[in-house]
C-alpha positions as CSV (number, residue, x, y, z in Angstrom):
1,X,-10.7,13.0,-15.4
2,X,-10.4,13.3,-11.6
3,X,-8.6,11.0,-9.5
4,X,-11.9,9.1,-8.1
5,X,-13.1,9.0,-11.5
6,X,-9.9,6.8,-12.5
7,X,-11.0,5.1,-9.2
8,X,-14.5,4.1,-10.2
9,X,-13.9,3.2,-13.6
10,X,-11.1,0.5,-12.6
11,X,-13.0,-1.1,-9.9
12,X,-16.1,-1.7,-12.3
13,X,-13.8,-2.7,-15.0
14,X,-15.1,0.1,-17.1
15,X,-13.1,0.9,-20.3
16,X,-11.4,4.6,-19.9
17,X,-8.4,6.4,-22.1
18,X,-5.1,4.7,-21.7
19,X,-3.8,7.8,-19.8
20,X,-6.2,7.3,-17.3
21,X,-6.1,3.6,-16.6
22,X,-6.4,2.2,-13.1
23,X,-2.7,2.2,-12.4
24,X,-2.4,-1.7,-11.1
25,X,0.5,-3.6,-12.2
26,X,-0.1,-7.5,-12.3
27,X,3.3,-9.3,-10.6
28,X,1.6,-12.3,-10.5
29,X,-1.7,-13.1,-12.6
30,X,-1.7,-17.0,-12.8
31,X,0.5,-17.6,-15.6
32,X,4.0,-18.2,-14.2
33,X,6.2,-17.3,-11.3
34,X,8.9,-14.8,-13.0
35,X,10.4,-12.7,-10.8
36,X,9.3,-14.7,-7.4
37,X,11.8,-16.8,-5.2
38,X,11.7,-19.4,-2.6
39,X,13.1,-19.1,0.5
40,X,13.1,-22.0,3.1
41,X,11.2,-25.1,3.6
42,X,8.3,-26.1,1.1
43,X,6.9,-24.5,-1.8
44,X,4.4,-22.8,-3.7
45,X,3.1,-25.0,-7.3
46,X,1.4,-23.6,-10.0
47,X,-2.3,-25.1,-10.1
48,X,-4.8,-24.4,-12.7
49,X,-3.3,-20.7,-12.4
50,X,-3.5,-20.1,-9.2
51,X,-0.2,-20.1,-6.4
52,X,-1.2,-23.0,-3.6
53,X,0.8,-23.0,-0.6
54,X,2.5,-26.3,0.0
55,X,5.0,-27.2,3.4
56,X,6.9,-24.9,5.3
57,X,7.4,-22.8,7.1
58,X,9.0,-20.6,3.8
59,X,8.4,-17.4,2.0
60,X,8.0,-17.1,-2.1
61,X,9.2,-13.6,-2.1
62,X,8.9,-10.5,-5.5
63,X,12.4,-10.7,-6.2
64,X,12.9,-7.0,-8.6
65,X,12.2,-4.3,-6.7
66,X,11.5,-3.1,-2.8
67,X,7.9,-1.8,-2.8
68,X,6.6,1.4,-1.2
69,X,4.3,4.2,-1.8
70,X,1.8,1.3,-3.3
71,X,-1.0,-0.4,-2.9
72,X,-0.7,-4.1,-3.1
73,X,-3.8,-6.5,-4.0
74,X,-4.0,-10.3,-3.0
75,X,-6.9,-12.2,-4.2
76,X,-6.2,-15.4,-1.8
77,X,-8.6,-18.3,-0.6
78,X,-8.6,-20.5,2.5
79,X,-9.1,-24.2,2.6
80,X,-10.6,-23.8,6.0
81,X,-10.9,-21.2,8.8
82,X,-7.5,-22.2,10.7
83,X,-5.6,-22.5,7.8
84,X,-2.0,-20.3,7.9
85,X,-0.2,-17.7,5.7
86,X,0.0,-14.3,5.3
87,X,1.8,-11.3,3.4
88,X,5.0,-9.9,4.0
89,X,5.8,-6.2,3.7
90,X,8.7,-4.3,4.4
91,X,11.5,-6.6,4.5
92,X,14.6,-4.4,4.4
93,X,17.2,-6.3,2.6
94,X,16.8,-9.4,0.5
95,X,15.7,-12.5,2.3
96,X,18.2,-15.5,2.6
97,X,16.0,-17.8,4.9
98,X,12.5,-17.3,6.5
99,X,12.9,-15.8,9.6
100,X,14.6,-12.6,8.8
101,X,11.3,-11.0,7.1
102,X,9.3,-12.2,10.4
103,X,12.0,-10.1,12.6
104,X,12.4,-7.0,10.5
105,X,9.5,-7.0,8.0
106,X,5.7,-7.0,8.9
107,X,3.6,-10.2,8.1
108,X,-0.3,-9.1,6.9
109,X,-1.7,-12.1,8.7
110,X,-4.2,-15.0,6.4
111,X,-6.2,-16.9,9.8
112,X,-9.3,-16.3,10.4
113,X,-9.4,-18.5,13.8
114,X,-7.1,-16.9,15.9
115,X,-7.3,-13.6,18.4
116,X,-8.3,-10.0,17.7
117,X,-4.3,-9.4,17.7
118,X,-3.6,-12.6,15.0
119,X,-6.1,-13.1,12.8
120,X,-6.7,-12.1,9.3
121,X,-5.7,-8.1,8.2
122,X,-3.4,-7.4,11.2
123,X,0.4,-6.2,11.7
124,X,1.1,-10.2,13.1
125,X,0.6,-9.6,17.6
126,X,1.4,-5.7,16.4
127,X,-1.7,-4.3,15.9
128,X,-5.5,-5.7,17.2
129,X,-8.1,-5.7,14.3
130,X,-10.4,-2.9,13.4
131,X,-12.8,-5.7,11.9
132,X,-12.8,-9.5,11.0
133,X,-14.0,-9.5,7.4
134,X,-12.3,-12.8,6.3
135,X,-14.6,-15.6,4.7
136,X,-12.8,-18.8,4.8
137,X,-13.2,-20.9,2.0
138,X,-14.2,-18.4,-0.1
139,X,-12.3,-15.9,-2.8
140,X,-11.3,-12.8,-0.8
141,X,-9.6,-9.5,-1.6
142,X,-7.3,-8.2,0.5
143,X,-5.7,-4.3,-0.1
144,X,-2.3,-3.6,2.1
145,X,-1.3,0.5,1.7
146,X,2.2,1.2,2.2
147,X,1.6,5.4,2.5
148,X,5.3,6.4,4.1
149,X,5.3,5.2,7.3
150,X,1.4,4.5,7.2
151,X,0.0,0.7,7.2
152,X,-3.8,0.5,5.9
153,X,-5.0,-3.0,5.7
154,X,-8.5,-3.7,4.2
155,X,-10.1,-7.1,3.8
156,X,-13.5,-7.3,1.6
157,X,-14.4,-3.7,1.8
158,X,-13.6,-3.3,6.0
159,X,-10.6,-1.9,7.1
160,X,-8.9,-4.5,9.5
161,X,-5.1,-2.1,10.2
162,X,-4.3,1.4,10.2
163,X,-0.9,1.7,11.7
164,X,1.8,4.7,11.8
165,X,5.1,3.4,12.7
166,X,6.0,5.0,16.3
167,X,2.8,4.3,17.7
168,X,2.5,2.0,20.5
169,X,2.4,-1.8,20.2
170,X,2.0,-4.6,22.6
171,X,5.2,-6.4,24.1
172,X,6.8,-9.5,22.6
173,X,5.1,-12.7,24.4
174,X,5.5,-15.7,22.1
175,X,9.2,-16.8,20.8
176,X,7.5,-16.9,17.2
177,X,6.4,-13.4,17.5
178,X,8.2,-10.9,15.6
179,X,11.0,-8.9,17.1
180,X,10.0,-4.8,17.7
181,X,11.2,-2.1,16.4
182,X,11.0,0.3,13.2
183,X,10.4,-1.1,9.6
184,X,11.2,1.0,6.4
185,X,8.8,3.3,4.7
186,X,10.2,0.2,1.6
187,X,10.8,-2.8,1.5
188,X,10.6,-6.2,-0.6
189,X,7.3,-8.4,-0.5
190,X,6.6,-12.2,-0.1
191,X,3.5,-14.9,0.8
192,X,4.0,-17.7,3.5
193,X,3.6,-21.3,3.0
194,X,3.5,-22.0,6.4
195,X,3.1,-26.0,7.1
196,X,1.3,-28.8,5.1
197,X,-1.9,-28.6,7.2
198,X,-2.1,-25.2,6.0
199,X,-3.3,-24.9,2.6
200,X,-3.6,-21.2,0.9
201,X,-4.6,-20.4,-2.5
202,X,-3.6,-17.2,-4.6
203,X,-5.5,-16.0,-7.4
204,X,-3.9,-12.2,-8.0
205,X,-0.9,-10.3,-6.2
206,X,-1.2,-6.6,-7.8
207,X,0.6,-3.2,-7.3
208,X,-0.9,0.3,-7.7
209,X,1.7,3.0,-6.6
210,X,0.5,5.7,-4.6
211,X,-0.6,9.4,-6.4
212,X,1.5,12.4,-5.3
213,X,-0.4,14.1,-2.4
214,X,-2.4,16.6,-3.2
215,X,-3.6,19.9,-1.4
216,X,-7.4,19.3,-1.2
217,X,-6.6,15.2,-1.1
218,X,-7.1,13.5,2.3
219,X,-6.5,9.7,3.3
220,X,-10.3,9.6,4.0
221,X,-11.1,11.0,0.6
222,X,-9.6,8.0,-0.9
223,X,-11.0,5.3,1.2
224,X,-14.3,6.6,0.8
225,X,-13.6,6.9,-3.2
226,X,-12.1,3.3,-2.6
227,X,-15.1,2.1,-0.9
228,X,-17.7,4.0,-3.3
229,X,-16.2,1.8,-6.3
230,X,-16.1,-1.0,-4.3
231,X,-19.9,-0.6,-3.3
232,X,-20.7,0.4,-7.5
233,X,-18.5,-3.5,-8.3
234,X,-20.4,-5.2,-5.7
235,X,-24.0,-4.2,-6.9
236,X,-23.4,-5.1,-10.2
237,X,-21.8,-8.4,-9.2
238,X,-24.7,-8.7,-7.0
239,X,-23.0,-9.4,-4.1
240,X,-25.1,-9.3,-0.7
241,X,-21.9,-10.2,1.6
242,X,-19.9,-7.2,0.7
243,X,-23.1,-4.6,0.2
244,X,-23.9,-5.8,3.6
245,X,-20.6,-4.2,5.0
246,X,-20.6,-1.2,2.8
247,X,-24.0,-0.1,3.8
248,X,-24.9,0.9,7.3
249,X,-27.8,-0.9,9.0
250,X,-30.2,3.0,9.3
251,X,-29.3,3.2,5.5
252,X,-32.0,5.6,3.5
253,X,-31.9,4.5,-0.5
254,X,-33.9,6.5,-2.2
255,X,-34.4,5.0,-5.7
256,X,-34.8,7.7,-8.8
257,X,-38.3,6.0,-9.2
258,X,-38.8,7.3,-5.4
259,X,-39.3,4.5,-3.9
260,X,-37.7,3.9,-0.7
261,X,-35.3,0.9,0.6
262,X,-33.9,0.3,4.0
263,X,-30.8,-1.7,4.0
264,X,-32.4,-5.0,4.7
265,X,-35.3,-4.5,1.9
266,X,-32.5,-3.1,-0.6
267,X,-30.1,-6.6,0.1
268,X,-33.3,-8.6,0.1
269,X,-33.9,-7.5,-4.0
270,X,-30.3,-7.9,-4.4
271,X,-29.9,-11.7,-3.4
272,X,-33.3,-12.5,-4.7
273,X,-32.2,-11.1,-8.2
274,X,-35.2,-8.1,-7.8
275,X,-32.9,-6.0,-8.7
276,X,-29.9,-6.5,-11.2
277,X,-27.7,-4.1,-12.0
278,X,-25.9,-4.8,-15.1
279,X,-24.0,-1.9,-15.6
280,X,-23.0,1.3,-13.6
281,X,-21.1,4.0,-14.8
282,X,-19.7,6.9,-13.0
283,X,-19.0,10.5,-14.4
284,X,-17.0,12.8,-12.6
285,X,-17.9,12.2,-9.4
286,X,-16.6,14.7,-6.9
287,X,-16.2,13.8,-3.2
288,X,-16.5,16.0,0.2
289,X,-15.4,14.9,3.7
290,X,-16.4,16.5,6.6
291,X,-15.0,15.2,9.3
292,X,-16.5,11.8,10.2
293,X,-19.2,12.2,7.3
294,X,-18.5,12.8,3.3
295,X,-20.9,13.4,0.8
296,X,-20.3,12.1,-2.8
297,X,-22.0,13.3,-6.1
298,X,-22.2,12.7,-10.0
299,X,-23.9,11.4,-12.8
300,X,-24.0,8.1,-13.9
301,X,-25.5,5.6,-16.5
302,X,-27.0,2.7,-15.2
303,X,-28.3,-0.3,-16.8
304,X,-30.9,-2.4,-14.2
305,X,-33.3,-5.1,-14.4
306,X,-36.0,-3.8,-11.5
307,X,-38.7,-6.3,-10.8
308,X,-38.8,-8.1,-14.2
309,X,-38.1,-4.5,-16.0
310,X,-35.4,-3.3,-17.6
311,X,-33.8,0.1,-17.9
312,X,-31.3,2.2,-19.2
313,X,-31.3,5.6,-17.7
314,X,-29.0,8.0,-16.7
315,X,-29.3,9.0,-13.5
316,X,-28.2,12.4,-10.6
317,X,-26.9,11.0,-7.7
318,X,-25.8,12.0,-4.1
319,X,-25.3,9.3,-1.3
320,X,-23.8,10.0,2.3
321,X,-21.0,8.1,4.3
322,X,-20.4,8.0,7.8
323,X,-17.1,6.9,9.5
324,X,-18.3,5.2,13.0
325,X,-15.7,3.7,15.3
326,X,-13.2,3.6,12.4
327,X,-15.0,2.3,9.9
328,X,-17.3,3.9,6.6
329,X,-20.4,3.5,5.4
330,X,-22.9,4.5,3.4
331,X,-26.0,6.0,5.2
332,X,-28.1,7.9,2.3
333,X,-28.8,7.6,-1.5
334,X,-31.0,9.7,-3.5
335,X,-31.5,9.5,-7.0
336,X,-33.0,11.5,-10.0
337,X,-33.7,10.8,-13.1
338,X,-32.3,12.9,-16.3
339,X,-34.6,13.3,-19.2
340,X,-33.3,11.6,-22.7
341,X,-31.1,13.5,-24.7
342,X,-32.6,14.4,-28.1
343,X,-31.4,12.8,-31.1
C-alpha cells in the first residue's frame, strides 16, 4: 500500500491492515494528563475530557520525550476571537518556569484577533501568516511539521507557516516577544494557559513521526496527499467551511454521471444535504507534481445520496491541484463510472 494510500485511509477513518495504520500516536486523548507537567502560574483541569486553559501565564508541557521529525495534531477551541494560547515547539531543555520556552522554543500562536505577524498558525512576531483560517468558537484542527529544520503550520486545511530556520525574521520590538536566534531540529512540547480572560479548550494533541525521505517523495507531494484526504473527510462529513478552502473558486467537477458543478453549485448541494456522501474510499491512488500543479489518480468506492438517490458505485477518478501564492487547491475533477463486477 503506498504512502498516500495510508494517508487517505487515516483521514477518512477507513479500516486498513495493522501494518499500514495511520501512524498517530494519541499523547493526550481526553482521558487523563499522564506524562504532562505544569509549569508556572495557573492550570489546565480536566473537563468533560477535554484540557481547558485556566490562569496564567504557564505552560502544561509532554514531559517523556523531545519531539522532532513529527507531525503534531491539536484539536483546540476558542471561547471567543481574542482569546490567548498557543503551542510550543522546540524547547531545548526541560522547562523549569514559563519564560524559557518563549526565549528559546517557538510558540504556534491560538488568537485569531491580532496582526498578520500574531495571530493564529504563525512562528509568534517570527513569521507573517500565509492565511487566517482560524474559526473562533468553533472545533478546529491545527497540524504543526517539525521536518529538520522546516516549520509547516496548517490550520483547517490552509497552510498559515512554512519556515526554514536561517531565513530572515523581523527584529525584536515588544519585551514579550521572543528572543532570536536558532531553535533545534527537537525539542520538548507544551500548550499555554495564558490569563483567566483567556479561555482555551483542547480536545486531541497527536504525534505522527515523519517517513524516511524518499527519492521520488517531495514536500509538495505530501501536502497535496494531506490536503486530498482532508478534502475526501470533509465531503463525507459534509463540511462546506473546509471544502470551501480546499477547492479553488474556477473549480470544474465533473460528476461520473456527467454532470457538471462549479464550486459554488457543488457547496450549494453540499450544505443543503443534495448531495451526501456517506462513504469514500480510496485505492492506490498515485500522485504527480509538476511544479505549481499536481495531478492525482485512483479508484475509489463511493457511497452517495444524490438528490434523494442513493448509490454505491465504484468510481475512476483524476482531479487537478494548483498551488497559487502558496497555497493548494483543487481546480478539476472528472469521474467515471466502472461497470459491476460479476458475481
Amino acid at each position: 500500500m503506498t504512502k498516500l494510500a495510508m494517508l487517505l485511509f487515516a483521514a477518512l477513518g477507513v479500516a486498513v491492515p495493522a501494518v499500514a495504520d495511520s501512524g498517530w500516536q494519541p499523547i493526550f486523548d481526553g482521558r487523563g494528563l499522564t506524562g504532562w507537567e505544569q509549569v508556572g502560574p495557573g492550570k489546565f483541569v480536566l473537563e468533560d475530557g477535554l484540557l481547558k486553559t485556566q490562569g496564567g501565564m504557564g505552560m502544561l508541557w509532554f514531559t517523556p520525550r523531545k519531539i522532532g521529525n513529527a507531525t503534531i495534531r491539536i484539536v483546540y477551541k476558542t471561547a471567543n476571537k481574542a482569546a490567548n494560547s498557543g503551542v510550543f515547539i522546540r524547547i531545548p531543555e526541560k522547562p523549569t518556569e514559563p519564560w524559557m520556552p518563549v526565549n528559546r522554543g517557538y510558540e504556534v500562536q491560538i488568537d485569531d484577533s491580532e496582526n498578520d505577524s500574531h495571530v493564529t498558525g504563525v512562528l509568534y512576531s517570527l513569521t507573517k501568516a500565509m492565511a487566517r483560517p482560524g474559526k473562533p468558537g468553533e472545533w478546529n484542527e491545527m497540524e504543526i511539521t517539525l521536518d529538520g529544520p522546516r516549520t509547516v503550520v496548517v490550520v483547517n486545511g490552509a497552510k498559515v507557516t512554512d519556515y526554514t530556520e536561517g531565513q530572515p525574521v523581523p527584529p525584536k520590538v515588544q519585551t514579550y516577544e521572543p528572543d532570536r536566534g536558532p531553535r533545534p531540529a527537537e525539542g520538548y512540547i507544551g500548550l499555554q494557559n495564558h490569563s483567566d480572560k483567556d479561555v482555551v479548550w483542547f480536545k486531541e494533541v497527536s504525534i505522527r513521526p515523519l517517513s524516511p525521505p524518499s527519492a521520488s517523495g517531495s514536500a509538495s507531494e505530501q501536502d497535496v496527499g494531506r490536503l486530498e484526504a482532508q478534502r475526501f473527510d470533509a465531503m463525507v462529513k459534509g463540511d462546506g467551511a473546509a471544502l470551501d478552502g480546499l477547492l479553488a473558486d474556477d473549480l470544474v467537477y465533473t460528476h461520473a454521471s456527467g454532470r457538471v458543478d462549479s464550486k459554488a453549485s457543488f457547496l450549494d448541494d453540499i450544505k443543503t444535504g443534495q448531495l451526501r456522501y456517506k462513504v469514500i474510499r480510496p485505492e492506490e491512488p498515485k500522485l504527480r507534481v509538476y511544479g505549481d500543479t499536481a495531478v492525482a489518480t485512483g479508484l475509489a468506492a463511493v457511497e452517495v445520496n444524490n438528490h434523494g438517490q442513493d448509490l454505491n458505485m465504484k468510481l475512476r477518478y483524476t482531479d487537478v491541484w494548483v498551488n497559487r501564492g502558496g497555497k493548494w487547491q483543487m481546480v478539476a475533477w472528472q469521474a467515471t463510472r466502472l461497470p459491476q463486477s460479476s458475481p
